[in-house]
C-alpha positions, -999 to 999 in steps of 0.1 A, spaced: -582 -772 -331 -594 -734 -327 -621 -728 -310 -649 -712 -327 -667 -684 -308 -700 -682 -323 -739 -671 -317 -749 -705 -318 -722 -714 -293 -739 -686 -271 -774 -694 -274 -766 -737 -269 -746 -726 -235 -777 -698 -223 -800 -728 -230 -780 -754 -209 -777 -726 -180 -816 -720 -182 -821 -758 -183 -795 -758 -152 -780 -791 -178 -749 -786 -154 -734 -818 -174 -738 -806 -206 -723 -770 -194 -689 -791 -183 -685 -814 -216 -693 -780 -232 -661 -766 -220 -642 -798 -214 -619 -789 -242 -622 -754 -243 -589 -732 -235 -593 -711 -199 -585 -680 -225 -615 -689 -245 -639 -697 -215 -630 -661 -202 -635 -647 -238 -674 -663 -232 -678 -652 -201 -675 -617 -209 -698 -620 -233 -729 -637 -211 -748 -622 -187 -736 -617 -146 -757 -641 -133 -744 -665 -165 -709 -658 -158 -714 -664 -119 -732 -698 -126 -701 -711 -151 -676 -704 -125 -696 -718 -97 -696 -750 -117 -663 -759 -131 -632 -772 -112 -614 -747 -98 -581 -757 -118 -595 -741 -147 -615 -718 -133 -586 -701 -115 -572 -694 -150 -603 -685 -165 -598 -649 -136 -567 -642 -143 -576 -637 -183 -608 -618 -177 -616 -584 -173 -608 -567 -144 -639 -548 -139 -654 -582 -147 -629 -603 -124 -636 -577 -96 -679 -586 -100 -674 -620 -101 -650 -623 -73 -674 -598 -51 -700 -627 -53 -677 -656 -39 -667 -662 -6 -637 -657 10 -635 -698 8 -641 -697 -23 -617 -675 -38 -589 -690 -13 -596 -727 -33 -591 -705 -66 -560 -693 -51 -541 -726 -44 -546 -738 -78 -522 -704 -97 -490 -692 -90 -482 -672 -61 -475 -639 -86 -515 -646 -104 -527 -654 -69 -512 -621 -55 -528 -601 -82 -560 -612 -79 -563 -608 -42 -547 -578 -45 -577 -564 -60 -596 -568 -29 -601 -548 -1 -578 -552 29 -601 -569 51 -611 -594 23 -576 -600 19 -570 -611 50 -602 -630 52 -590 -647 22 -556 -657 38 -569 -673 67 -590 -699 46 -559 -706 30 -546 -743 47 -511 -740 29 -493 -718 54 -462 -719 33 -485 -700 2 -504 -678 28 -470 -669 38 -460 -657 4 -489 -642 -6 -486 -623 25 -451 -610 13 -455 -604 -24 -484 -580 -11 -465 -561 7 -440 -549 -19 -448 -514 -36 -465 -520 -68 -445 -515 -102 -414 -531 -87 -397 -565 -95 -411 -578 -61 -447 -575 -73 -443 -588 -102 -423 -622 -92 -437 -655 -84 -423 -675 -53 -419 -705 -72 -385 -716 -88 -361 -745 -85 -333 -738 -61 -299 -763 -55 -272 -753 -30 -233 -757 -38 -228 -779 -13 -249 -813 -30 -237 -834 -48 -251 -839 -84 -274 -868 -69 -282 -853 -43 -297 -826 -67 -318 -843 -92 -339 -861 -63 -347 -826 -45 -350 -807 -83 -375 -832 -86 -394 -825 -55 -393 -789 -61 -406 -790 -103 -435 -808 -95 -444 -771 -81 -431 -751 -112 -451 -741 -139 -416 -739 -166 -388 -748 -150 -362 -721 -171 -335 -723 -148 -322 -739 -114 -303 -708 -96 -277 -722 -72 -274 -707 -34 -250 -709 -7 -257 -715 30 -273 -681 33 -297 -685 4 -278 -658 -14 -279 -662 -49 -240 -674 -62 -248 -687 -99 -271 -708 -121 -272 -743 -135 -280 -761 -167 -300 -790 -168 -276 -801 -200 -245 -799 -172 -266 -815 -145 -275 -844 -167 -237 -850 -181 -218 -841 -146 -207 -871 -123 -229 -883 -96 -205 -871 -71 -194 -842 -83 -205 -807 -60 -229 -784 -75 -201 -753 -72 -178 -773 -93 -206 -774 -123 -227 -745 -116 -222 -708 -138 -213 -680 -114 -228 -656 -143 -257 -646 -138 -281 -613 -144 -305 -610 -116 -329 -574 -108 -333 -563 -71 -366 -567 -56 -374 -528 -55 -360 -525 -90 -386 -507 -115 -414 -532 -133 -400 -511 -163 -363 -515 -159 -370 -554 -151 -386 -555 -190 -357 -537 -206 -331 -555 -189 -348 -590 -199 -354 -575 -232 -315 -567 -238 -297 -600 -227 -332 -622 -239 -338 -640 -211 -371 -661 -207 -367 -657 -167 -345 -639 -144 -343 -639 -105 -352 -613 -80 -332 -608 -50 -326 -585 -16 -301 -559 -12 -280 -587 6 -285 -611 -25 -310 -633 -9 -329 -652 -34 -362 -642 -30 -383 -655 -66 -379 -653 -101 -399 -630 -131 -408 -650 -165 -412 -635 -196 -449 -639 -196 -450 -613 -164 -428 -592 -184 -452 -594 -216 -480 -580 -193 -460 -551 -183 -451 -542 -217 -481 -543 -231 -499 -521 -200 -471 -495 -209 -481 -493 -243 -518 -489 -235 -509 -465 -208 -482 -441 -237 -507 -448 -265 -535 -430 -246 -512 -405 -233 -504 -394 -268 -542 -397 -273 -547 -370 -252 -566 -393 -221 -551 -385 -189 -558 -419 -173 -566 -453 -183 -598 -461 -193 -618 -483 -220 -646 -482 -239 -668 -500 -218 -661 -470 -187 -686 -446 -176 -694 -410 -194 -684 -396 -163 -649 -417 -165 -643 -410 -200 -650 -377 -199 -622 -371 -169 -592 -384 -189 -605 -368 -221 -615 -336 -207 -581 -320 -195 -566 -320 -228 -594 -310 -250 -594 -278 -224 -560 -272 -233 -563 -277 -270 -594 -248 -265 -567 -224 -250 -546 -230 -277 -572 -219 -300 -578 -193 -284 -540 -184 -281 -539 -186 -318 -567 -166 -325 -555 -137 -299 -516 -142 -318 -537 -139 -358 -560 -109 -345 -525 -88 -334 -514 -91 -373 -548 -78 -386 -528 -56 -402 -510 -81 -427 -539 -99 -433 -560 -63 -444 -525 -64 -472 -519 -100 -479 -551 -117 -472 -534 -146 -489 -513 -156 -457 -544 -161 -438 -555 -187 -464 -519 -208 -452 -524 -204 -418 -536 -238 -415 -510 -254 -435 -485 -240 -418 -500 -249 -380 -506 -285 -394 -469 -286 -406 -457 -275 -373 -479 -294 -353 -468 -330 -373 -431 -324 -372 -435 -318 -338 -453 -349 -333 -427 -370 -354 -395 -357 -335 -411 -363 -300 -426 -400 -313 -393 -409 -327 -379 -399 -288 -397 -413 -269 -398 -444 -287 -359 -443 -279 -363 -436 -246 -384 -465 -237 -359 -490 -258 -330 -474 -241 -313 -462 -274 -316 -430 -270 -276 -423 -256 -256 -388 -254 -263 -354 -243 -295 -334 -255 -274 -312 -270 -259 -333 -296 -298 -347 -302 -310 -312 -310 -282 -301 -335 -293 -337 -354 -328 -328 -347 -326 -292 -365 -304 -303 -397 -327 -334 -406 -359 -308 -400 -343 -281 -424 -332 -305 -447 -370 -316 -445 -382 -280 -446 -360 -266 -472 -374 -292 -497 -408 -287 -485 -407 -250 -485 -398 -250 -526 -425 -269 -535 -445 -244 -516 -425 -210 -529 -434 -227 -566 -470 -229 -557 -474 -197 -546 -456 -179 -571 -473 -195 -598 -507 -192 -580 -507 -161 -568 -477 -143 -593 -464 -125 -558 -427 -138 -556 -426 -119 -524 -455 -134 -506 -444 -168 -519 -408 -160 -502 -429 -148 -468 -449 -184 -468 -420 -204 -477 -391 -194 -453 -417 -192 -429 -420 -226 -432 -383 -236 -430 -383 -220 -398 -418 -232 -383 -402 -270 -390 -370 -260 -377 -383 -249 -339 -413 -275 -344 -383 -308 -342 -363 -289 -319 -396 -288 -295 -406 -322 -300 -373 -331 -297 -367 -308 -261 -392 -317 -248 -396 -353 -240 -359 -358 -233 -368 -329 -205 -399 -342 -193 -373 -378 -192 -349 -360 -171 -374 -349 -145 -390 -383 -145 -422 -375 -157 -433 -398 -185 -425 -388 -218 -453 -398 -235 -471 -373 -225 -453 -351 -257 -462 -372 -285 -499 -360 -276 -520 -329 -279 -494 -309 -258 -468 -314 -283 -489 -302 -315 -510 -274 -293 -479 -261 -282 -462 -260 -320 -494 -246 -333 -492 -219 -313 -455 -212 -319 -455 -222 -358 -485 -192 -357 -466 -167 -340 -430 -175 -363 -452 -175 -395 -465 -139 -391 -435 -124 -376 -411 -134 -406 -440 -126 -427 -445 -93 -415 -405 -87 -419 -399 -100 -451 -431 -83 -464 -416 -51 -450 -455 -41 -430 
């Protein structure tokens, strides 16, 4: 059954907490998802939150952190104890556990470590922290279920069933050699099947993808995404197995990167929410509202140097707009479509080849655009020559408008600098500007001033 997050649900759970009804609190949440309890607490007070997590088991409770907040997670884990957050610890998996400590200072880390009393986990925690952050080896989880070639199928099933007991989803059983080096995976359909005798090389499937542990959080995704794997292992530059990444890892870096390109081509220059500071949100809005002010101002200095067309044909100043708008959303389209390719990986050949597609799709666009225009004009205004100024203006405003979007984020790719950044404010400040300046030049020549 769904839960139901409701007022009344709110106000029975304040009452039990002011009543200190700790026994009514637990049956309250007794069959309540972790996902839902952390929905809740961010919905209480502090001291509320504090209180809940104080008094439920820590195998829920551990769960309940790695769904909340982080600004909220960071609070709440600021008011344990080093003991406290250790017992939190043992109950996730070593790549939640590492993220949450992570977010602690470097002497709470270690203070949290040594209350560990699993030296095996302090051990791993210890290494997954000291891998750079965005790579495959901050991102993978210690456990996994490991066979070498050498057993024999029995052998196998009584250790796999040792090591499971400790695996959240067992998705495969990766097969070593003496070295721990990663040689090939196993099925459990040609486990069960295989004779009791028989060696796990003779059954095992030397086949299989694997990401180093430096490798790109990024790269990990798309290379999961194209062969659609639910879990893929992590090794050294040696091919020591080292851990494995599961899809749900992989779901969270996707979906960062989408928050992080959306609010790029936002125009916010870091990540922030709605619940942030003034002061926060006005540092990632800030830059690019400056630079949208310069290109105002860039317009207005280009539209002042052509007061003389205007003083003739006041009627182009009445389509400046239109055509800034125009260049400013073709621009945005091309460089959306790009990047869009770039971060599926489908975006293959030279940028040459991209551009000449880019530039007969937008005058194909643009021609059929600019005749509905040229017939508005004309029958508007009667002046067949100032509807031809407008309308091969725009042709050609459209024209450099996809070739921009299109440049630009396949150059911004090549340099390694995010592309997203040209699906935002850059992209359409910079065609505004440009479509401006194109729009009164072939004005101006066509209209012979």
């Amino acid at each position: 059954m769904t839960f139901e997050f409701t007022d009344v649900f709110i106000e029975k759970l304040q009452g039990y907490i002011e009543s200190q009804n700790d026994a009514a609190i637990t049956k309250l949440f007794k069959e309540v998802h972790y996902a839902d309890v952390a929905e809740v607490l961010e919905e209480v007070t502090f001291d509320e939150a504090i209180y809940i997590i104080k008094l439920l088991d820590s195998d829920k409770t551990s769960d309940i952190l790695t769904e909340l907040d982080e600004d909220i997670r960071e609070k709440i884990l600021e008011n344990l104890s080093a003991k406290e957050i250790a017992e939190e610890l043992v109950e996730l998996d070593t790549d939640d556990a590492a993220d949450i400590i992570g977010e602690l200072s470097d002497e709470r880390q270690k203070n949290v470590i040594k209350e560990i009393q699993d030296d095996e986990l302090a051990a791993d925690l210890k290494e997954l922290l000291s891998y750079e952050e965005d790579t495959a080896g901050a991102l993978m989880a210690k456990e996994l279920v490991k066979v070498y070639e050498t057993w024999t199928v029995a052998g196998c099933m009584r250790r796999i069933r040792g090591q499971a007991k400790d695996v959240t989803r067992v998705h495969s059983i990766y097969v070593v050699d003496k070295e721990d080096k990663l040689v090939g995976r196993l099925s459990l359909k040609d486990l069960i099947i295989a004779k009791s005798d028989q060696k796990i090389a003779e059954i095992s499937k030397p086949k299989v993808d694997y990401v180093l542990v430096d490798e790109n959080d990024e790269q990990v995704a798309k290379i999961m995404a194209k062969y659609d794997l639910e879990a893929i292992p992590v090794v050294d530059e040696n091919k020591v197995l080292l851990g494995r990444i599961t899809i749900d890892d992989i779901v969270d870096v996707l979906k960062e990167e989408a928050d992080k390109d959306y609010q790029l081509a936002a125009g916010l220059t870091q990540d922030v929410d709605s619940d942030d500071s003034i002061l926060d949100l006005t540092k990632a809005r800030l830059p690019w509202l400056f630079l949208g002010l310069l290109g105002g101002i860039g317009a207005f200095l280009i539209m002042e140097g052509f007061d003389d067309v205007f003083s003739k044909y006041a009627a182009l100043f009445f389509f400046t707009p239109l055509i800034a708008a125009m260049a400013g959303n073709v621009g945005v389209q091309s460089s959306a479509i790009i990047v869009q390719g770039l971060a599926n990986d489908d975006v293959k050949g030279s940028i040459n080849s991209r551009l000449i597609k880019e530039m007969l799709l937008a005058l194909l666009n643009g021609v059929l655009l600019a005749i509905v225009l040229f017939l508005f004009v004309w029958v508007y205004q009667g002046k067949i020559n100032t509807a031809l100024a407008i309308s091969v203006s725009l042709v050609v405003v459209i024209v450099v408008a996809g070739l921009i979007g299109t440049f630009v984020p396949l150059f911004l790719n090549k340099r390694g600098i995010d592309p997203a950044i040209a699906t935002g404010p850059f992209i359409t400040t910079s065609n505004d500007i440009f479509g401006i300046l194109i729009y009164f030049l072939i004005a101006k020549m066509i209209l012979g001033i």
